[in-house]
N, C-alpha and C positions, 0 to 999 in steps of 0.2 A: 572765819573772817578775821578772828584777831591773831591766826598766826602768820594769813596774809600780809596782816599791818605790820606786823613784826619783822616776815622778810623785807618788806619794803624800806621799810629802815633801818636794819642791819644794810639793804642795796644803797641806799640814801648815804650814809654814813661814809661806805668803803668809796664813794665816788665823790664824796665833797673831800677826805682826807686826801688822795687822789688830786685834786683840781689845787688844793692846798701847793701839794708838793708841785704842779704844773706851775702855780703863779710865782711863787717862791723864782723855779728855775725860771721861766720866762723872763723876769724882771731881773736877775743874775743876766741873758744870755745880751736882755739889751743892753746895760751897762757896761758888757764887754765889747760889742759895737758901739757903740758912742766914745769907750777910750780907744779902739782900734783907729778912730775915726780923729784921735786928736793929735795937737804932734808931741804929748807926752810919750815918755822913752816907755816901752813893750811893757819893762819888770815896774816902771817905777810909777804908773797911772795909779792914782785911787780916786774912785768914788764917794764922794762923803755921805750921797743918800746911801750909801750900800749896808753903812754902819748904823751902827746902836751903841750910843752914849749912855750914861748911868742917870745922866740928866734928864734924856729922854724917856729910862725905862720908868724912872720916878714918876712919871707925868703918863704912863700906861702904856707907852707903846711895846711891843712885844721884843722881849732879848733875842729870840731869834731874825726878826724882821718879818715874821710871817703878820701878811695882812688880814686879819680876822675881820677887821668890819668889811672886806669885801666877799665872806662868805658867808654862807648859810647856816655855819655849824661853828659853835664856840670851842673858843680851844680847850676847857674844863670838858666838854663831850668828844671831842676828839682825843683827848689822853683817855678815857673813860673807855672810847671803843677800841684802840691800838690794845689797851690792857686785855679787854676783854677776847680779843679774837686774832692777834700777833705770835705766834708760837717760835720762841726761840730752836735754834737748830742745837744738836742734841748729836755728839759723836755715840755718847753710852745712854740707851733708850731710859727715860725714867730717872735722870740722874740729878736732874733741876728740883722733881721733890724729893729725893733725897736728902738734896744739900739743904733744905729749906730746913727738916727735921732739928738741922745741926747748929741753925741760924736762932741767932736772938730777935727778938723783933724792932724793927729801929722805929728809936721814941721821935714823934715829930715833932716841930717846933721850934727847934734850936737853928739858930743860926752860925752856920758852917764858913761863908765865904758872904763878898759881896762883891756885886757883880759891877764892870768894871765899863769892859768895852767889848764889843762882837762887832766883826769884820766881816762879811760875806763876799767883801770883793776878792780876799786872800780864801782860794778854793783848794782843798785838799783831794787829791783823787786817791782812788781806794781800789786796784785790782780786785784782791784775792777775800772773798764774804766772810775768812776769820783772820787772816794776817793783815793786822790795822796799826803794826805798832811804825807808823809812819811821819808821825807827828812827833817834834823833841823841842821842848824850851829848855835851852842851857842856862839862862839867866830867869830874872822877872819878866824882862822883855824882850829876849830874843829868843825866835821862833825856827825851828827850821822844819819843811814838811815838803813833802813829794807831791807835786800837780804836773801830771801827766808825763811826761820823760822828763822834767827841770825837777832839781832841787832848790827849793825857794827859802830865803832866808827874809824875815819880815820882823819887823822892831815894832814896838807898842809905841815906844816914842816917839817915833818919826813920821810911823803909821807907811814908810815904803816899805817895798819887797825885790832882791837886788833875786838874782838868779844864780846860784852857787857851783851849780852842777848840771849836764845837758847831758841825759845817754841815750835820744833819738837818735843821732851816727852812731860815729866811731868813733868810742874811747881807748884811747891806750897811753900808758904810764909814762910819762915824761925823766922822769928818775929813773937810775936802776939801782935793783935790789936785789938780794940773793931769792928765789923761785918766784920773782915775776914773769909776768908775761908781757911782754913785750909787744907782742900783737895785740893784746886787750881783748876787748870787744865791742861788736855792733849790734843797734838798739835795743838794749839791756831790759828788760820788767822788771821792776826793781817792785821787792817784795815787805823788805825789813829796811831797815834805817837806824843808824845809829850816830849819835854826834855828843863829842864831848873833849875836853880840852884842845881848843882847836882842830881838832883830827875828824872826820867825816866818815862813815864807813856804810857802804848799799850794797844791799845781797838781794840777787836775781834768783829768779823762775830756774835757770839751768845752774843753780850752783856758782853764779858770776858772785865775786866782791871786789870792790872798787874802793880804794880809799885815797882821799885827798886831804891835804894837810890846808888848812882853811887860812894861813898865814901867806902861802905859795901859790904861783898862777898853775894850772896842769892839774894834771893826778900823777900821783906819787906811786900806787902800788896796786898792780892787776893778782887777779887768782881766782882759780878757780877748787873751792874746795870738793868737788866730788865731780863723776863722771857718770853716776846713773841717771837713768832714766827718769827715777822720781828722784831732782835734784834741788828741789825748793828749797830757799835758806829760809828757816821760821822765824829765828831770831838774832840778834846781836847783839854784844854787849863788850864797850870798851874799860879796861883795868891796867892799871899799874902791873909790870912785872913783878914779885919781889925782888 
């Protein structure tokens, strides 16, 4: 009987975290109809319930926006079960407790940061389940992150998000350059991201990189660094020449 109660609440749990992440997105999908629905411009609508102020989180409400008093399960018990039954994915079998072995234990209590502002209207999308490096703040408050074929660029200050970059069509390079391509490409998966000193650089599923000079209208420069089959670009990283 009480390993019954047991499953049932291990089932209780995995379907209130569940209903969590339904009302979260729900309340995301209606705030994108209501600004679809206004005659603010596409990139530049924001939501002000969409956000979490520092004034707010003070007074309890949650830094994510997740609405806890409308469910059944407190969010102390829902980190409690995530920990308990979440299993990170694992290229080399066993190698999370290893790393552990080699880890010091971090002292709690201290305070690292303070928490500022959270956006939910500004939505990150995330193809690929380990290449996430798709998010980059150049400054304190300028943001640039990939939501679905746009490049979005969004300021803390201002609290807009103008649209930097579009590779749903057909990109192709406006400038020439010595081994560009000039045909470019059409709609791109854009996998990695990179941005820095005004320069922009997005690497695709098939080896595509795209780079646009963020001072100039266009993109500046097509390529494709490889031609096999497995052509995923993992990472990128811009640097000074010596």
């Amino acid at each position: 009987m009480s390993e019954q109660h047991g499953d049932d609440a291990a089932f209780i749990d995995e379907y209130e975290m569940e209903y969590a992440d339904d009302v979260m997105e729900e309340d995301f999908r209606e705030r994108e109809v209501v600004g679809s629905d206004s005659n603010a411009h596409e990139y530049g609508y924001l939501d002000k319930k969409a956000d979490t102020s520092a004034v707010q989180a003070r007074r309890g409400r949650d830094i994510q926006g997740i609405p806890w008093e409308r469910l059944s399960v407190t969010r102390e018990k829902y980190r409690q079960t995530r920990l308990e039954q979440y299993k990170n994915y694992e290229n080399i079998p066993r190698s999370g407790e290893g790393s552990q072995k080699d880890c010091n234990i971090t002292k709690k209590g201290g305070k690292y940061y303070d928490f500022r502002h959270n956006s939910r209207s500004v939505k990150s999308t995330i193809l690929h389940f380990q290449l996430r490096n798709l998010v980059w703040a150049t400054t304190k408050h300028d943001v640039y992150l990939m939501s679905h074929f746009s490049v979005i660029h969004w300021s803390s200050l201002t609290h807009n998000k103008t649209e930097v970059l579009n590779v749903s069509g057909h990109v192709a390079p406006t400038e020439k350059h010595p081994g560009s391509l000039l045909e470019g490409f059409t709609q791109t998966q854009v996998s990695t991201l990179a941005v820095k000193d005004n320069l922009l650089v997005a690497g695709g599923f098939q080896g595509e990189l795209i780079c646009k000079n963020l001072r100039r209208p266009g993109v500046s420069f097509c390529t494709r660094t490889t031609y096999d089959d497995n052509a995923i670009t993992n990472a990128l990283e811009i640097y000074a020449a010596p």
